[in-house]
PAKEZA-241284 format. One record per residue (C-alpha): residue number from 1; residue in three letters; y, x, z. Coordinates in Angstrom, 2 decimals. Example, Ala and Ser with C-alpha at 12.3 -4.5 7.8 and 13.67 -1.06 7.14 Angstrom:
PAKEZA-241284
{seq:1; type:ala; y:-4.50; x:12.30; z:7.80}
{seq:2; type:ser; y:-1.06; x:13.67; z:7.14}
***
This chain:
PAKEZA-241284
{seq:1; type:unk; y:-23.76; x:-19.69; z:27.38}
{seq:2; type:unk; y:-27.62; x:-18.82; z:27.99}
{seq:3; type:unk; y:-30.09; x:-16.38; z:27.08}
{seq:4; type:unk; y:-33.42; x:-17.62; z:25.76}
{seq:5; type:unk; y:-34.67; x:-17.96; z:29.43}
{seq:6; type:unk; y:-32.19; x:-20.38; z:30.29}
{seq:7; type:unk; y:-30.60; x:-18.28; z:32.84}
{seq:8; type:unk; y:-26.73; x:-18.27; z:32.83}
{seq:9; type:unk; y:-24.56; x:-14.64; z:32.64}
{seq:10; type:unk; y:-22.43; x:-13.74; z:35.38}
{seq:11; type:unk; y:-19.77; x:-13.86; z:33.17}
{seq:12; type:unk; y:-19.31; x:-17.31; z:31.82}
{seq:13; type:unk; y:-16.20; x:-19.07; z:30.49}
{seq:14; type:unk; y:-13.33; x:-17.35; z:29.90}
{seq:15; type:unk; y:-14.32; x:-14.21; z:31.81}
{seq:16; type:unk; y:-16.92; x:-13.22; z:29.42}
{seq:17; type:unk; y:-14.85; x:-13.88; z:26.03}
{seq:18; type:unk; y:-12.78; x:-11.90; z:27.40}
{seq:19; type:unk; y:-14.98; x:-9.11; z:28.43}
{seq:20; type:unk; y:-16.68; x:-9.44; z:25.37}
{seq:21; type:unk; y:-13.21; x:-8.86; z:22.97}
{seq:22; type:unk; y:-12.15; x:-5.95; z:25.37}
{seq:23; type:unk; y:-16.04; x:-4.44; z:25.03}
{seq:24; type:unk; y:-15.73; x:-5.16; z:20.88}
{seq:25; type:unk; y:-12.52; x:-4.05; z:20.56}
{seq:26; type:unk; y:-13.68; x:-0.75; z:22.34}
{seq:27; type:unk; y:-16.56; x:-0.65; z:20.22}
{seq:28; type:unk; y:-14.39; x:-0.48; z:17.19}
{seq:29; type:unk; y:-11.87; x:1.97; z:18.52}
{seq:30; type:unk; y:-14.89; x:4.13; z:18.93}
{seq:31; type:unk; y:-16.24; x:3.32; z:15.66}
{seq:32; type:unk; y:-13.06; x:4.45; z:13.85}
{seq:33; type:unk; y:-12.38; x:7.61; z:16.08}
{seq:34; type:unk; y:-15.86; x:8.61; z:14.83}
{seq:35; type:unk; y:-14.38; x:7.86; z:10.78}
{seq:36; type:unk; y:-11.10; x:9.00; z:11.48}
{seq:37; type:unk; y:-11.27; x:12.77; z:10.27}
{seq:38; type:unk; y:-13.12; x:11.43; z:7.23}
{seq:39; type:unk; y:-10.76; x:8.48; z:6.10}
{seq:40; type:unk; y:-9.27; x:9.56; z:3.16}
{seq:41; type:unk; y:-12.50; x:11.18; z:1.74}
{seq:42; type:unk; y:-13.74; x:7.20; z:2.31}
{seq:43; type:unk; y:-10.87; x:5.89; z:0.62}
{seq:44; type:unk; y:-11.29; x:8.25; z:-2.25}
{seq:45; type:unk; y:-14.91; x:7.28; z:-2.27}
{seq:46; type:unk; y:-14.64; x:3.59; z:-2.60}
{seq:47; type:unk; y:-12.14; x:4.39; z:-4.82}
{seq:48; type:unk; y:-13.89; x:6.02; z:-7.61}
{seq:49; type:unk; y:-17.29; x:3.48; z:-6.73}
{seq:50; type:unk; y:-14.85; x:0.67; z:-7.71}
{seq:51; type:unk; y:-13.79; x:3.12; z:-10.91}
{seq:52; type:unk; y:-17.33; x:3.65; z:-12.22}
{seq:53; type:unk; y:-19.01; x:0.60; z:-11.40}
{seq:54; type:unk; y:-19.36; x:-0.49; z:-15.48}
{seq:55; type:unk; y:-20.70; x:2.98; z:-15.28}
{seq:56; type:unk; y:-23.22; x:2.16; z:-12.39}
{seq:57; type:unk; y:-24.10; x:-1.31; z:-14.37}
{seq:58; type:unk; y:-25.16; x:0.70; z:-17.38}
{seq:59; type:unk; y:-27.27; x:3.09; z:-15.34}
{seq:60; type:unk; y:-28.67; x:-0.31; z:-13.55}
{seq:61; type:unk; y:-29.93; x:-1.72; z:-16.70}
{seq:62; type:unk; y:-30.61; x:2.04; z:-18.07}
{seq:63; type:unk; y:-33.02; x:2.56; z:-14.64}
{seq:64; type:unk; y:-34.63; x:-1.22; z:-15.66}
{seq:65; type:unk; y:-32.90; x:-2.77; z:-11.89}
{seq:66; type:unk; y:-34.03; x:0.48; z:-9.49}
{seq:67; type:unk; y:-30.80; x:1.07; z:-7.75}
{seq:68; type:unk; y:-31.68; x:3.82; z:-6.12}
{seq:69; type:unk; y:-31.98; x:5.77; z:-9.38}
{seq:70; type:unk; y:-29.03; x:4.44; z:-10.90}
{seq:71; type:unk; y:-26.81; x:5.32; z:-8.12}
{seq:72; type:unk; y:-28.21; x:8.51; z:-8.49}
{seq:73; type:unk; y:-27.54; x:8.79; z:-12.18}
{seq:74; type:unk; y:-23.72; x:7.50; z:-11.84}
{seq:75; type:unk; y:-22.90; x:9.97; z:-8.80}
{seq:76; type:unk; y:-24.41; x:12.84; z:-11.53}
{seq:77; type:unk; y:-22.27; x:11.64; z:-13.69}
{seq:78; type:unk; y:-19.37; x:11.19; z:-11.69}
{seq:79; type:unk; y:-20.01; x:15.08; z:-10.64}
{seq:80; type:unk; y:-20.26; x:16.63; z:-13.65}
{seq:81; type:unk; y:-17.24; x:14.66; z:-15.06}
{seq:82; type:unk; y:-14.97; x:15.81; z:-12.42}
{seq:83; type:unk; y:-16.63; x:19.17; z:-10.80}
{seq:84; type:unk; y:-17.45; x:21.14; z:-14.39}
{seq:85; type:unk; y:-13.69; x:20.23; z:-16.07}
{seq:86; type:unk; y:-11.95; x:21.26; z:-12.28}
{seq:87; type:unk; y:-14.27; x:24.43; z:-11.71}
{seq:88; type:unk; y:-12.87; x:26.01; z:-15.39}
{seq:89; type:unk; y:-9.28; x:24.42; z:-14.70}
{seq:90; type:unk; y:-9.23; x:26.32; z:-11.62}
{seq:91; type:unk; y:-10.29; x:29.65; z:-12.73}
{seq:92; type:unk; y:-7.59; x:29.30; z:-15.96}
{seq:93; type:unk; y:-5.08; x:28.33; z:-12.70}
{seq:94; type:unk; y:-6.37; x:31.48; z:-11.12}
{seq:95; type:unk; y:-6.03; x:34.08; z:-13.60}
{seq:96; type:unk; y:-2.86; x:32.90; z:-15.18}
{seq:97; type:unk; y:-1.35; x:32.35; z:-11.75}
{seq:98; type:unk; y:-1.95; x:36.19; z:-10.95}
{seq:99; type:unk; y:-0.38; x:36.49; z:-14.09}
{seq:100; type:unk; y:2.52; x:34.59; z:-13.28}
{seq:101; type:unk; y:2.93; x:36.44; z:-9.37}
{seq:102; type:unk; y:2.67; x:39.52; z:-10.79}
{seq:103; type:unk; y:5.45; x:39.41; z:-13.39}
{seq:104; type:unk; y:7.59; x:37.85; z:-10.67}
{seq:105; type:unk; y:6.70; x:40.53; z:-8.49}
{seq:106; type:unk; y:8.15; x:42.68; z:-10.84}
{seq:107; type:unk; y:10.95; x:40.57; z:-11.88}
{seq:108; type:unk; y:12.39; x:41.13; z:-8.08}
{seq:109; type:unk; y:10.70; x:44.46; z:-6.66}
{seq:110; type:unk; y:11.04; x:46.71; z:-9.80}
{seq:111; type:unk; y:14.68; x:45.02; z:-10.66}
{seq:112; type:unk; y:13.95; x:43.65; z:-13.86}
{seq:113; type:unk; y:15.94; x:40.87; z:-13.54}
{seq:114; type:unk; y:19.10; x:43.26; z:-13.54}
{seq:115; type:unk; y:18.23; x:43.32; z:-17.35}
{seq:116; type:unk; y:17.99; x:39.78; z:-17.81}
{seq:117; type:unk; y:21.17; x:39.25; z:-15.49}
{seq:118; type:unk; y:23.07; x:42.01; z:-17.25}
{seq:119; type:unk; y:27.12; x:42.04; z:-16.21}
{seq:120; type:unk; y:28.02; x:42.17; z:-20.07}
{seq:121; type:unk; y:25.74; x:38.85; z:-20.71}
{seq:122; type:unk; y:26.61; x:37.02; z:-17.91}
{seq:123; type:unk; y:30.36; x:37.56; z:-18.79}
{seq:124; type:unk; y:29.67; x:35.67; z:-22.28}
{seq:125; type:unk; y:27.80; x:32.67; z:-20.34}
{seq:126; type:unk; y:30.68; x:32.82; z:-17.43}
{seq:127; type:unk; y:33.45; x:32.74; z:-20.26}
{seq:128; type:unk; y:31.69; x:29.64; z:-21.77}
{seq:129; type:unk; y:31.39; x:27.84; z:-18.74}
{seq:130; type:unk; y:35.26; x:28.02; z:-17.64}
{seq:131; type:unk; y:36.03; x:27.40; z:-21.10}
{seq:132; type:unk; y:34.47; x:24.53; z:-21.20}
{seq:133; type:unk; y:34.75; x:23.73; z:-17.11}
{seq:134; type:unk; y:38.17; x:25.08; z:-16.50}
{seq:135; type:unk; y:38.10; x:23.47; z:-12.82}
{seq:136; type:unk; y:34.23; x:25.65; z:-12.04}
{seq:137; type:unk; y:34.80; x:28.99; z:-10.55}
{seq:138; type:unk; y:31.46; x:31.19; z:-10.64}
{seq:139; type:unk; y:31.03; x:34.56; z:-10.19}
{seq:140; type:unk; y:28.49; x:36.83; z:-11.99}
{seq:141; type:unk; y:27.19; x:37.98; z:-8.18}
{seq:142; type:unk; y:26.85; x:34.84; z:-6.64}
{seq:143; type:unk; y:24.51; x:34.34; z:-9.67}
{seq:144; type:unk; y:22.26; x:37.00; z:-9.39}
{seq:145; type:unk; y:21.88; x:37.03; z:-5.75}
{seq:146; type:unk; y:21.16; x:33.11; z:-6.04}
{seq:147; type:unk; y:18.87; x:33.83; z:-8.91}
{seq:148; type:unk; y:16.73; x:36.38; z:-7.10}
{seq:149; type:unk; y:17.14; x:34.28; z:-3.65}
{seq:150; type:unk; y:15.47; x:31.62; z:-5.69}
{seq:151; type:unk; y:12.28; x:34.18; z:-7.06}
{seq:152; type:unk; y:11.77; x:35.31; z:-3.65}
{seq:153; type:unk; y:10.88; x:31.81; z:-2.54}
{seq:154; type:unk; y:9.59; x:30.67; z:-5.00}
{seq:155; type:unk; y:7.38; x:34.08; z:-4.70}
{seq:156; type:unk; y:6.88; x:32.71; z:-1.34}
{seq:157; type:unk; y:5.73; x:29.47; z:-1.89}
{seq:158; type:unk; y:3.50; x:29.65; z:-4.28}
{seq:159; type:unk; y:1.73; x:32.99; z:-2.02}
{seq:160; type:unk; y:1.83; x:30.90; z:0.84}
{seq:161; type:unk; y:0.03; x:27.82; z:-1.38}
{seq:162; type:unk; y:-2.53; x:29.88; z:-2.66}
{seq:163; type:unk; y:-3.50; x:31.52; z:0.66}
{seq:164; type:unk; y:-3.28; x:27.68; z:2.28}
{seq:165; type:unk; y:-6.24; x:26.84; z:-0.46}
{seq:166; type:unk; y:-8.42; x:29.94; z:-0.03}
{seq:167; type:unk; y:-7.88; x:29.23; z:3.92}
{seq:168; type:unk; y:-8.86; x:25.35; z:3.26}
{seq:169; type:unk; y:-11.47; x:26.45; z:0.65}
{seq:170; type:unk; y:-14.38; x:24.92; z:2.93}
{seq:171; type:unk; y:-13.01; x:21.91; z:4.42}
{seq:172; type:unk; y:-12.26; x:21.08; z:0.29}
{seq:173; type:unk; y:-15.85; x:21.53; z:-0.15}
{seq:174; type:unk; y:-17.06; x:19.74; z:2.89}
{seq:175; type:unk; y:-15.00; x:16.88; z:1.83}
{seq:176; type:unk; y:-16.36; x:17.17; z:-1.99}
{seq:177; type:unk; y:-20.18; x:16.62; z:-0.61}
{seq:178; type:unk; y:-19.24; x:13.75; z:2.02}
{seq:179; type:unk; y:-17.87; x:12.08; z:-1.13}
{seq:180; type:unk; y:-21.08; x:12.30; z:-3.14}
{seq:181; type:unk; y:-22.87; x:11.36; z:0.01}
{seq:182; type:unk; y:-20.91; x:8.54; z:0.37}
{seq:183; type:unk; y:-20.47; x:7.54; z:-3.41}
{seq:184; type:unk; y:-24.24; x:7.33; z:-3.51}
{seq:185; type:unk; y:-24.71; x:4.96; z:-1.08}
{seq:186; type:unk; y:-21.55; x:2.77; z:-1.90}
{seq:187; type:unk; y:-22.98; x:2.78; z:-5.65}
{seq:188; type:unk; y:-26.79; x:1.61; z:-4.40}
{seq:189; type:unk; y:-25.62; x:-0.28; z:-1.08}
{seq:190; type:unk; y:-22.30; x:-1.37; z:-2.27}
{seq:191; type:unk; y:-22.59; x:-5.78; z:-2.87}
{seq:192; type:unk; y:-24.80; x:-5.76; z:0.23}
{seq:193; type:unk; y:-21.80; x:-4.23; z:2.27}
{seq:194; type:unk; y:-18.90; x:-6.64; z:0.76}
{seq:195; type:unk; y:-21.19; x:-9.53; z:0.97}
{seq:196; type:unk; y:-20.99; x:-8.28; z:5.01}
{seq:197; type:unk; y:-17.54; x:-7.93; z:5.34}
{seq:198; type:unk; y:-17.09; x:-11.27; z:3.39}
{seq:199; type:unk; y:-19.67; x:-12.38; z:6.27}
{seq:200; type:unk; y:-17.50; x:-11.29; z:8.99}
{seq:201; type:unk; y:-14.30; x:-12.70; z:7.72}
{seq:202; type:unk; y:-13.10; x:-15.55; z:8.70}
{seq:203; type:unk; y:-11.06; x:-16.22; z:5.47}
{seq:204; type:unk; y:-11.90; x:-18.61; z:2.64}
{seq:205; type:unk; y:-14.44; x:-17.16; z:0.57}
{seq:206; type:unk; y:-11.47; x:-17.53; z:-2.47}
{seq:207; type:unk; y:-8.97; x:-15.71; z:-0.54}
{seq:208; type:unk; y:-11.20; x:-12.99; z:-0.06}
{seq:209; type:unk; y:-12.20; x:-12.37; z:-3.70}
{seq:210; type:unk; y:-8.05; x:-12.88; z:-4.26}
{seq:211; type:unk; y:-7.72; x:-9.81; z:-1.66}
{seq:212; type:unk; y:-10.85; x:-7.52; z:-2.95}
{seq:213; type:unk; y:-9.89; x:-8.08; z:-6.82}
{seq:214; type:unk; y:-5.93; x:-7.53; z:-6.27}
{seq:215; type:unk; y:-6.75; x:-4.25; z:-4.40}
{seq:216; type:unk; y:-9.43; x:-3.67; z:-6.87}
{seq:217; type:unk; y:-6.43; x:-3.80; z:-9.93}
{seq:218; type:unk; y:-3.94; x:-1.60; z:-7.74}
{seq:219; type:unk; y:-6.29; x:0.98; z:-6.93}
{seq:220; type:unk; y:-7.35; x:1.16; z:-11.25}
{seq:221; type:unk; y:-3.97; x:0.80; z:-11.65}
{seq:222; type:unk; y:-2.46; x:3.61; z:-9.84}
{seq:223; type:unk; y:-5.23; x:5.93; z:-10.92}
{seq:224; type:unk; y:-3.95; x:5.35; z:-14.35}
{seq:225; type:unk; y:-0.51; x:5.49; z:-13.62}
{seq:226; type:unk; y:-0.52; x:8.75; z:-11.34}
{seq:227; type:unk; y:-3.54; x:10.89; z:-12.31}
{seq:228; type:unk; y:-3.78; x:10.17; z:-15.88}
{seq:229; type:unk; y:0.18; x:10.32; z:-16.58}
{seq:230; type:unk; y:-0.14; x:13.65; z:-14.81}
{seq:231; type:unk; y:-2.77; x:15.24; z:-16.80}
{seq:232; type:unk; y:-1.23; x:14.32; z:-20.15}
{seq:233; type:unk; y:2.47; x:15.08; z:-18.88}
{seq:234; type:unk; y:0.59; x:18.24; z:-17.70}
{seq:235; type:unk; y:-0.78; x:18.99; z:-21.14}
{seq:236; type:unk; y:1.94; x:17.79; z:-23.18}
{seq:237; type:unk; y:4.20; x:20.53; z:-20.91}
{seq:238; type:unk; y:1.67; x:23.24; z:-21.35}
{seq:239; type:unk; y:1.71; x:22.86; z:-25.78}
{seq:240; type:unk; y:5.59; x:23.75; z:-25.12}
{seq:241; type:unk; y:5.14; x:26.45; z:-22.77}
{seq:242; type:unk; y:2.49; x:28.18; z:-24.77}
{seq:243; type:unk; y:4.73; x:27.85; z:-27.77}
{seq:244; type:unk; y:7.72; x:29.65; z:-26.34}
{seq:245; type:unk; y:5.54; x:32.15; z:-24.48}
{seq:246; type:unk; y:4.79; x:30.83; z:-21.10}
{seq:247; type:unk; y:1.51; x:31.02; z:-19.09}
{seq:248; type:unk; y:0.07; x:27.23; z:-20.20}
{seq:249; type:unk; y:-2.42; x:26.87; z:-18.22}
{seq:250; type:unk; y:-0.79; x:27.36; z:-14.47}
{seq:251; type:unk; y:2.64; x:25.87; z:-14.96}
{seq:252; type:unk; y:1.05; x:23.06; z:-17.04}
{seq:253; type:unk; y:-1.36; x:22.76; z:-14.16}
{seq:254; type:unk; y:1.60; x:22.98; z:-11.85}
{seq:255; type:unk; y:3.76; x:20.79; z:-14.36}
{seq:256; type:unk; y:0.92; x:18.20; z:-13.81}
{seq:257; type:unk; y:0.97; x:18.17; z:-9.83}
{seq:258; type:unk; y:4.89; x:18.16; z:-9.93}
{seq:259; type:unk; y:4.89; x:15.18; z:-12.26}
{seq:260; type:unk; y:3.24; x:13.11; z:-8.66}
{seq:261; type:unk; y:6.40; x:13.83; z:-7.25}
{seq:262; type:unk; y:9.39; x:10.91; z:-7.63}
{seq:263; type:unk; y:12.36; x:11.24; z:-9.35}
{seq:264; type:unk; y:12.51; x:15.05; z:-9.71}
{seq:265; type:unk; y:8.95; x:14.96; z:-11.03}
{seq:266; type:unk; y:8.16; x:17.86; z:-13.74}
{seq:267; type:unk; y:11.76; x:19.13; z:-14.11}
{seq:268; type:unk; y:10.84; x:21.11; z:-11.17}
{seq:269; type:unk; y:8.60; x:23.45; z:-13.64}
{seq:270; type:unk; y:10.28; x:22.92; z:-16.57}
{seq:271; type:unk; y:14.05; x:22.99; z:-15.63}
{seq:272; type:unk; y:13.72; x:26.63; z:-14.57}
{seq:273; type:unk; y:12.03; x:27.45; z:-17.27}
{seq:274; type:unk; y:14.60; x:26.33; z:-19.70}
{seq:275; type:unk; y:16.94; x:28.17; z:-17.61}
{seq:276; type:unk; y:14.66; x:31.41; z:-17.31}
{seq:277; type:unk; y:14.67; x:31.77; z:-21.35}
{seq:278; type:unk; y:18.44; x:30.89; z:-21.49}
{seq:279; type:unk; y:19.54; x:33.92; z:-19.23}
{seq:280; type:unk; y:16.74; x:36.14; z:-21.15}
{seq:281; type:unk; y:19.04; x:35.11; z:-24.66}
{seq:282; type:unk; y:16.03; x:33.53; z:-26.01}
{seq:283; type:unk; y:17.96; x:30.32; z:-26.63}
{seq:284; type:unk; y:16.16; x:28.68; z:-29.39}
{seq:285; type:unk; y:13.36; x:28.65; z:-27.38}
{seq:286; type:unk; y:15.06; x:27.87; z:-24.75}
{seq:287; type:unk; y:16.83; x:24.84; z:-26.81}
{seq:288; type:unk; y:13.09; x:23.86; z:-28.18}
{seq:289; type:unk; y:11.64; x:23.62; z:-24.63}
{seq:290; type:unk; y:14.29; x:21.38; z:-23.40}
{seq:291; type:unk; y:14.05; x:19.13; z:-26.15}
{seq:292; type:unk; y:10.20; x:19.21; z:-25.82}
{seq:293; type:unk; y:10.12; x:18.16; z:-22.13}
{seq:294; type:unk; y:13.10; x:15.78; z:-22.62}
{seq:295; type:unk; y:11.31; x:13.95; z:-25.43}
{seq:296; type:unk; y:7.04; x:14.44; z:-24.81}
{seq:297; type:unk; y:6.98; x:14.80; z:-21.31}
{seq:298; type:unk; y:9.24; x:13.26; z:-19.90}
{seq:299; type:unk; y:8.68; x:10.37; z:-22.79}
{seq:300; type:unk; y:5.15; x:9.79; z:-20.95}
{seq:301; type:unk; y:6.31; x:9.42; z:-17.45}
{seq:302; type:unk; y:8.73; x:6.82; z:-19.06}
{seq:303; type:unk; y:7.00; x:4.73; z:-20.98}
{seq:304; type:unk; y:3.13; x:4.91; z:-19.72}
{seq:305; type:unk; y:3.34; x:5.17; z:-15.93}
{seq:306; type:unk; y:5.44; x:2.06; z:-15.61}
{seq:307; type:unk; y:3.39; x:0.41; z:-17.63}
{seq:308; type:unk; y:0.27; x:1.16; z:-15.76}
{seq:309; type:unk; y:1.75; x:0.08; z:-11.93}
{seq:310; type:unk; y:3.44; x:-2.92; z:-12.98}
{seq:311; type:unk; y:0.44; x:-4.45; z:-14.30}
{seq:312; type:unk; y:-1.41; x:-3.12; z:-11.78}
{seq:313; type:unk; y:0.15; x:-4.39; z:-8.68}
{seq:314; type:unk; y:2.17; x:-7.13; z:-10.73}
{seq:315; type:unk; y:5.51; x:-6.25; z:-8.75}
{seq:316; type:unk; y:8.72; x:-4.99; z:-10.27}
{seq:317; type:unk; y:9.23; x:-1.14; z:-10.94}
{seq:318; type:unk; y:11.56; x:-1.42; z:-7.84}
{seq:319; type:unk; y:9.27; x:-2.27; z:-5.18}
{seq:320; type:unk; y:6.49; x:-0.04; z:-6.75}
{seq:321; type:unk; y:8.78; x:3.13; z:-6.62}
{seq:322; type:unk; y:10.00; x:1.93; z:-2.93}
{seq:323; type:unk; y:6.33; x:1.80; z:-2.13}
{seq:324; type:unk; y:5.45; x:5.14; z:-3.55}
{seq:325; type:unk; y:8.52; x:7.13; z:-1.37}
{seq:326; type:unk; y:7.92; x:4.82; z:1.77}
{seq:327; type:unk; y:4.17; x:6.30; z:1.10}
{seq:328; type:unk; y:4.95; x:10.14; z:0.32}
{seq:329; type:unk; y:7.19; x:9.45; z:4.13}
{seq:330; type:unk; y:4.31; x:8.05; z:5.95}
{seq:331; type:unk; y:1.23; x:10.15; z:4.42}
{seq:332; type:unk; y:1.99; x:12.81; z:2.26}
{seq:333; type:unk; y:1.25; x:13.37; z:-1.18}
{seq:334; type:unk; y:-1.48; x:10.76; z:-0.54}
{seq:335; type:unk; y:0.71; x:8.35; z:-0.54}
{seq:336; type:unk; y:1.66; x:7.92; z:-4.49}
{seq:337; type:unk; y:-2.22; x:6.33; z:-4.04}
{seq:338; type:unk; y:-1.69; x:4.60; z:-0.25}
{seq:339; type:unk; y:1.81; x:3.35; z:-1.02}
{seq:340; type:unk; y:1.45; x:0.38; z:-3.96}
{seq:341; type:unk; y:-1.98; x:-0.23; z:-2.24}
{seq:342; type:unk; y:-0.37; x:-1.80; z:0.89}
{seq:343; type:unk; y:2.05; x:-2.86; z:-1.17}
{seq:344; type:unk; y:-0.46; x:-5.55; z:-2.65}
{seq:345; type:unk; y:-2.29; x:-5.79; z:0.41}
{seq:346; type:unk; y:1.27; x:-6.91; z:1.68}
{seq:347; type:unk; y:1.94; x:-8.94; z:-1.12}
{seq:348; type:unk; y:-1.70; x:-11.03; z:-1.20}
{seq:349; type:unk; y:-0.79; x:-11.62; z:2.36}
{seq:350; type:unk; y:2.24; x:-12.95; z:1.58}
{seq:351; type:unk; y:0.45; x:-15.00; z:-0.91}
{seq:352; type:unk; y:-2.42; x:-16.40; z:0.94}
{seq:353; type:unk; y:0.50; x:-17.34; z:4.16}
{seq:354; type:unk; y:2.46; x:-19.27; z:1.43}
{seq:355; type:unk; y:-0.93; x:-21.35; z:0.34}
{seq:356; type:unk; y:-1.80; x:-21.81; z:3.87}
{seq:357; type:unk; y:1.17; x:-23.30; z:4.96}
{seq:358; type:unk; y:2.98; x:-24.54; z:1.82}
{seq:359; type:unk; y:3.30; x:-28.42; z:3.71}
{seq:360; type:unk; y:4.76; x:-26.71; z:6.88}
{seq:361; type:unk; y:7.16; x:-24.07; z:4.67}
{seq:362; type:unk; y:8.17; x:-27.62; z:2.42}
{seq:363; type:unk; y:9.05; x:-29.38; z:5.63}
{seq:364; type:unk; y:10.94; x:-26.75; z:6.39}
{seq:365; type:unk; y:12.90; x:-26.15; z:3.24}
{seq:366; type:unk; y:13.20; x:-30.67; z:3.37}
{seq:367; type:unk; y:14.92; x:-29.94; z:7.08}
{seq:368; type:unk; y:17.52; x:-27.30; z:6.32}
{seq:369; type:unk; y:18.22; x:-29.24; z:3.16}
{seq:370; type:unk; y:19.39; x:-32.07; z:5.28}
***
């Protein structure tokens, strides 16, 4: 190998590949410890430019071709859509969450659950239960002492989340303006950077559209399938909470984030409130709730989400809910999103190997046959 003066490196041959791969793969290692902190802000990014590209394509033709402009427009848009609906969901949060805190509070400091948890009411529930449950021994203490065990911590919890997000308050808005940042320039910049990466590949130009439109579908998909199933499970929960006297807005808000989590899912918001307007003797409410959540909510998170993933990654429910727990285990809550993504990344793989070496894989198959 020579420069344009004909002279030869001191490295040549082998040496200098392999100097060269050691120096690149350096240079990457670098490159991504300088991303690193900000990965998941570029995830979400790319993310929502995939989302609102028809969105960028109107602006485009709106702007008469100046990209700049549109991408401009479309991040506006994409700010206002999310920041102005969050900002008053978070101050309804807020308010009715002091709400909430306070009345526990005085649910467990000022005893008020004694009233609820009264020896003469408890005695009718007990009476039914080993009626019904002859073999079930419970005793009216063990209830109220597990009853207030589980306000304290809830109590707890939900202090200890609440002072996590004031504490984390900037960092959420640091990441918030590195995502415009970023969405603007993957909105105006964005074909000129896959057409790169397509560049660098050294993949079939087919295989990589295979790979960029399956992830394309997954991430759509699972948008769909997570965030919007949780905002209508969220609002579905909060219509039967405000009907039987329940803050709406926080524990539908916290109905909504529950509903991320597998199997237990909004039951963890729901459940106990069921439960909490049982003990209080308000059980027709209590009765209507149940059957609310049991039908609405819990309807949505049957029907719609499954609906949503399948077609998005094209993989049985099985494997998508595998991938979602294998993803809450590796990454956190971000992995309901992460989780079916490598999941199709895994599968187009698998996809693209079986094209590539269908003669050798036949041959195979003809030799074990034999």
């Amino acid at each position: 190998m020579s420069d344009k003066n004909g002279t030869v490196p001191l490295l040549d041959g082998g040496i200098y590949k392999v100097f060269f791969i050691i120096l690149f793969l350096f240079s990457l290692y670098l490159g991504f410890a300088l991303i690193e902190p900000f990965m998941h802000t570029l995830i979400f990014s790319t993310v929502l430019a995939v989302l609102f590209t028809p969105v960028f394509t109107w602006a485009l033709n709106l702007c008469k071709g100046r990209r700049t402009l549109a991408s401009a427009l479309t991040v506006g848009i994409i700010v206002f859509a999310l920041l102005l609906p969050m900002t008053f969901l978070i101050m309804a949060l807020i308010s009715q969450g002091v709400e909430s805190l306070v009345a526990l509070n005085a649910w467990i400091v000022q005893g008020t659950y004694k009233t609820f948890l009264s020896i003469e009411m408890m005695d009718k529930y007990i009476a039914m239960v080993h009626e019904a449950l002859p073999f079930l021994r419970i005793d009216e203490v063990d209830i109220q002492a597990g009853v207030l065990q589980y306000s304290r911590e809830f109590a707890q919890s939900m202090l200890a989340f609440g002072t996590s997000l004031a504490r984390d308050g900037a960092k959420l808005i640091l990441h918030f303006l590195l995502m415009v940042f970023i969405l603007f320039y993957f909105m105006r910049d964005g074909t000129k950077m896959v057409a790169y990466i397509k560049h660098l590949s050294p993949l079939r130009p087919r295989q990589e559209d295979y790979i960029i439109e399956s992830l394309k579908r997954v991430a759509r998909g699972v948008l769909m399938g997570c965030l919007l199933v949780a905002l209508l499970q969220g609002f579905a929960g909060g219509i039967g909470l405000a009907v039987v006297g329940i803050p709406a807005f926080f524990w539908g808000g916290m109905m909504a984030l529950s509903s991320l989590i597998p199997v237990v899912g909004t039951g963890l918001v729901w459940v106990p409130s069921v439960l909490y307007l049982f003990f209080v003797g308000d059980w027709k409410m209590a009765l209507f709730l149940s059957l609310w959540c049991g039908i609405f909510v819990v309807g949505i998170d049957t029907i719609l989400r499954p609906i949503f993933m399948r077609e998005a990654a094209r993989v049985s429910t099985f494997y998508i809910f595998l991938a979602i727990l294998g993803g809450i285990y590796s990454f956190g809550m971000l992995g309901i999103f992460y989780g079916p993504l490598i999941l199709s990344f895994v599968m187009v793989m698998l996809q693209i190997y079986i094209e590539e070496y269908a003669e050798d894989l036949k041959d195979i198959d003809d030799g074990a046959c034999e």
